[in-house]
C-alpha positions in Angstrom: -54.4 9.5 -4.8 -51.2 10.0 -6.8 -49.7 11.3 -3.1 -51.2 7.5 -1.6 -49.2 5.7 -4.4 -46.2 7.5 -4.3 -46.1 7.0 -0.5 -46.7 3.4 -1.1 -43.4 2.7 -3.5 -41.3 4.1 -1.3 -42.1 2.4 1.4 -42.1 -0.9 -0.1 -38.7 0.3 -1.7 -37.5 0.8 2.1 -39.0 -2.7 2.9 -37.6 -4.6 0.6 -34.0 -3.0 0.9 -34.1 -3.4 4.8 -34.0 -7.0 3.8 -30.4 -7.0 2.5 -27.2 -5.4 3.5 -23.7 -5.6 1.2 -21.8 -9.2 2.3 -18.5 -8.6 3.8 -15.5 -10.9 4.0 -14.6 -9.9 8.2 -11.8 -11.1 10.1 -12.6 -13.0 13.4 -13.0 -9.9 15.4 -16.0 -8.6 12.7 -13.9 -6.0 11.4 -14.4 -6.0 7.6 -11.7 -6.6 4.8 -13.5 -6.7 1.8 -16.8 -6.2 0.4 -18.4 -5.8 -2.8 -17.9 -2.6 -5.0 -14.1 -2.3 -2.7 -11.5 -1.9 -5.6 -8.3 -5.2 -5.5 -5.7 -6.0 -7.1 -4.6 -9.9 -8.0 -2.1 -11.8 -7.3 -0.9 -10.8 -11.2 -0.9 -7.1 -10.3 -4.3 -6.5 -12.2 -6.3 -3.7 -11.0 -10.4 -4.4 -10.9 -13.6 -4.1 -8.7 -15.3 -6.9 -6.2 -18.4 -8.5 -7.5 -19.1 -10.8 -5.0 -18.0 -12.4 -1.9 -18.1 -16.2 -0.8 -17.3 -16.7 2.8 -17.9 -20.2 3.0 -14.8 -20.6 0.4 -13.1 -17.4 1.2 -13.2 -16.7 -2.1 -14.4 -13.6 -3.9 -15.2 -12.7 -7.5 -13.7 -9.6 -9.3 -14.1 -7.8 -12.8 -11.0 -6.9 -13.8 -10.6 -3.5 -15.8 -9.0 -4.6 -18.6 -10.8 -8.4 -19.3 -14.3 -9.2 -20.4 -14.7 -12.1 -17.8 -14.6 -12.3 -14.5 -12.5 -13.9 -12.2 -12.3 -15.9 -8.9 -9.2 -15.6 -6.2 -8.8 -16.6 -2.4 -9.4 -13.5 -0.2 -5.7 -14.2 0.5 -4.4 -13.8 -2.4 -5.4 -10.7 -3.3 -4.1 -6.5 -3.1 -6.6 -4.8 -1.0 -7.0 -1.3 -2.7 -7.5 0.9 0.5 -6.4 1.2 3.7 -3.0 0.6 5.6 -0.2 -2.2 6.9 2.2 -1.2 9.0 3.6 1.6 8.1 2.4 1.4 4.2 -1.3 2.7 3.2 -2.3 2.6 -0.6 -1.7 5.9 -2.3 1.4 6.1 -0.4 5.2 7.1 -2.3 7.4 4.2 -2.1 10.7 3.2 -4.2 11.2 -0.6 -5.1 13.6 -2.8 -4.5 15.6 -1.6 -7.9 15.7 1.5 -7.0 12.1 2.7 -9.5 9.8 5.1 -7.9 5.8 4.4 -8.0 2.5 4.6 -5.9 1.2 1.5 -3.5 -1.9 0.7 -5.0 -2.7 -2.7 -3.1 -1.6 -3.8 0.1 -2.3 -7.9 1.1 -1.3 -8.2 5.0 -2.1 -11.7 4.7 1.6 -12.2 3.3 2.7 -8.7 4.0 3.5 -7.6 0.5 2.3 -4.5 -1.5 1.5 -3.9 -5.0 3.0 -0.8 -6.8 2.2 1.4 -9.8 5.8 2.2 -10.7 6.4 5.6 -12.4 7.9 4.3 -15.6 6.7 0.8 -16.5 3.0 0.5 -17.8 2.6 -2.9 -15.9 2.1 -3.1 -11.8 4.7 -5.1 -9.6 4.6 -6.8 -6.0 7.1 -7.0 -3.7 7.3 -8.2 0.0 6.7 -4.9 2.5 10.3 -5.0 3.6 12.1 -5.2 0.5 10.7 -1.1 -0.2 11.7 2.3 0.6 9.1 4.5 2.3 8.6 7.7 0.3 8.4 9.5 4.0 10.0 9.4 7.1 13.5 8.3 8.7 15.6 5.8 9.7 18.5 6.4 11.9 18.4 9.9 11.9 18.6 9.6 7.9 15.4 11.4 6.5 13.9 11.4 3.1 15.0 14.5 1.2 18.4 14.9 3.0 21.0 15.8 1.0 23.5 13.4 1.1 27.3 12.2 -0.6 27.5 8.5 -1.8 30.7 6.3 -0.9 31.7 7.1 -4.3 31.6 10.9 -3.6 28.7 11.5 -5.8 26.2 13.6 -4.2 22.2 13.5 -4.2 19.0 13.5 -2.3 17.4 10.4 0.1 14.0 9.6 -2.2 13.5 6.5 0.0 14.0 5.0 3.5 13.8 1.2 4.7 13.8 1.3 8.2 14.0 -2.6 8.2 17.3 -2.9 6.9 18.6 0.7 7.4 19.1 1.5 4.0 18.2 4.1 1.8 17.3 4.7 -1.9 19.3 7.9 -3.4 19.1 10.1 -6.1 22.2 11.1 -7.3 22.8 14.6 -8.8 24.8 13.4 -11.7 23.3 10.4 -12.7 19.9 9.1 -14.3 19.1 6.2 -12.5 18.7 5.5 -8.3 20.9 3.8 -6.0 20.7 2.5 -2.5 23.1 2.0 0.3 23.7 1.5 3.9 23.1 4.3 6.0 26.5 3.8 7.7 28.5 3.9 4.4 27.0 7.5 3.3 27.6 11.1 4.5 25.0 13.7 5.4 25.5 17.1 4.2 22.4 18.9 4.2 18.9 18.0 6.5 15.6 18.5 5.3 13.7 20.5 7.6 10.6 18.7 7.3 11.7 16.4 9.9 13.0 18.0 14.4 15.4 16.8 15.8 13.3 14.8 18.6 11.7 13.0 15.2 15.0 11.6 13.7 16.8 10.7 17.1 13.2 8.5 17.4 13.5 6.9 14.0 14.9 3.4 15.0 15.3 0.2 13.1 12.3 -2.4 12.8 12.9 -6.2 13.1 11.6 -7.7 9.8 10.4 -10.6 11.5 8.3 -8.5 14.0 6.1 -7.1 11.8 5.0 -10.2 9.9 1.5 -11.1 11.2 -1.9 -10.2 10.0 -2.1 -5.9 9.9 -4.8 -3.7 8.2 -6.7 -0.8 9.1 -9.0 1.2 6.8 -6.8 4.5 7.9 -3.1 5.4 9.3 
């Protein structure tokens, strides 16, 4: 008898949870961008968890981690904390615009920007997806980790690339803090061997402007 019961709960448990699935936000092709339980970030660099989508508004609620209440945004408007743009996917190395290393920890390719855990400030920061360096890769045969001597004859290592404005973001040897510069103005000493030959003669220049329209996939 105990077997019949037993048998009986779980399949009303099945039944009734056939009935419901998790609602998505989806872009017009179905794909999905956000759901609830997927971790955010809002559009004040505040890290917290989905609670519930409205797809009539386009708006979704979100329980921030460090606030009691909770909190309505536009999809738009917020970090999405997974997945990739372009050629930046959260958990990815980057450097900001000043030169401050950190970790992506949102990306929002509805107005291509990113939001970044920076090494050495307790508070998160957002900046528009061309204004970074990539912690990876290179840009006009200039590679992250090269070894390279500034235009003032300082010498350090490539921490950063930006292959939209082919700069890169340097740490020099005798100094604390990071600098960028043109790739034309500096001079290559040593290559890191992490990227061929066939790799940095590829490594072009992006248009800024050609990237800008709406780019996410749940992997690179």
């Amino acid at each position: 008898m105990k077997t019949v019961i037993l048998i009986f709960a779980m399949t009303m448990v099945q039944a009734f949870t056939a009935n419901f699935s998790i609602a998505c936000s989806r872009d017009i092709t179905g794909r999905r961008i956000l759901c609830p339980g997927d971790r955010v970030v809002s559009p004040s660099n505040n890290t917290g968890t989905v609670i519930g989508i409205n797809t009539y508004q386009g708006m979704v609620s979100v329980n921030l981690d460090y606030y009691s209440d909770n909190y309505s945004y536009k999809i738009e408007d917020l970090f999405i904390g997974f997945g990739c743009m372009h050629l930046v996917c959260v958990g990815d190395r980057v450097v900001s615009p000043s030169n401050n290393p950190g970790q992506v920890i949102g990306i929002n390719p509805y107005n291509q920007t990113v939001s970044i855990d920076l090494d050495y400030y307790s508070d998160h920061y957002s900046y528009r997806l061309e204004e970074i360096f990539l912690g990876y890769g290179c840009v006009e045969g200039i590679c992250v980790k090269d070894h390279i001597i500034s235009p003032s004859n300082n010498e350090g290592t490539v921490i950063g690339i930006n292959p939209y404005y082919g700069t890169v973001s340097v740490d020099l040897n005798s100094y604390s803090d990071h600098y960028n510069y043109s790739i034309s103005n500096i001079y290559l000493t040593n290559e890191c061997l992490d990227y061929g030959p066939d790799y940095r003669l590829r490594s072009k220049r992006i248009n800024p402007v050609l990237h800008r329209i709406f780019d996410f996939n749940l992997k690179r």
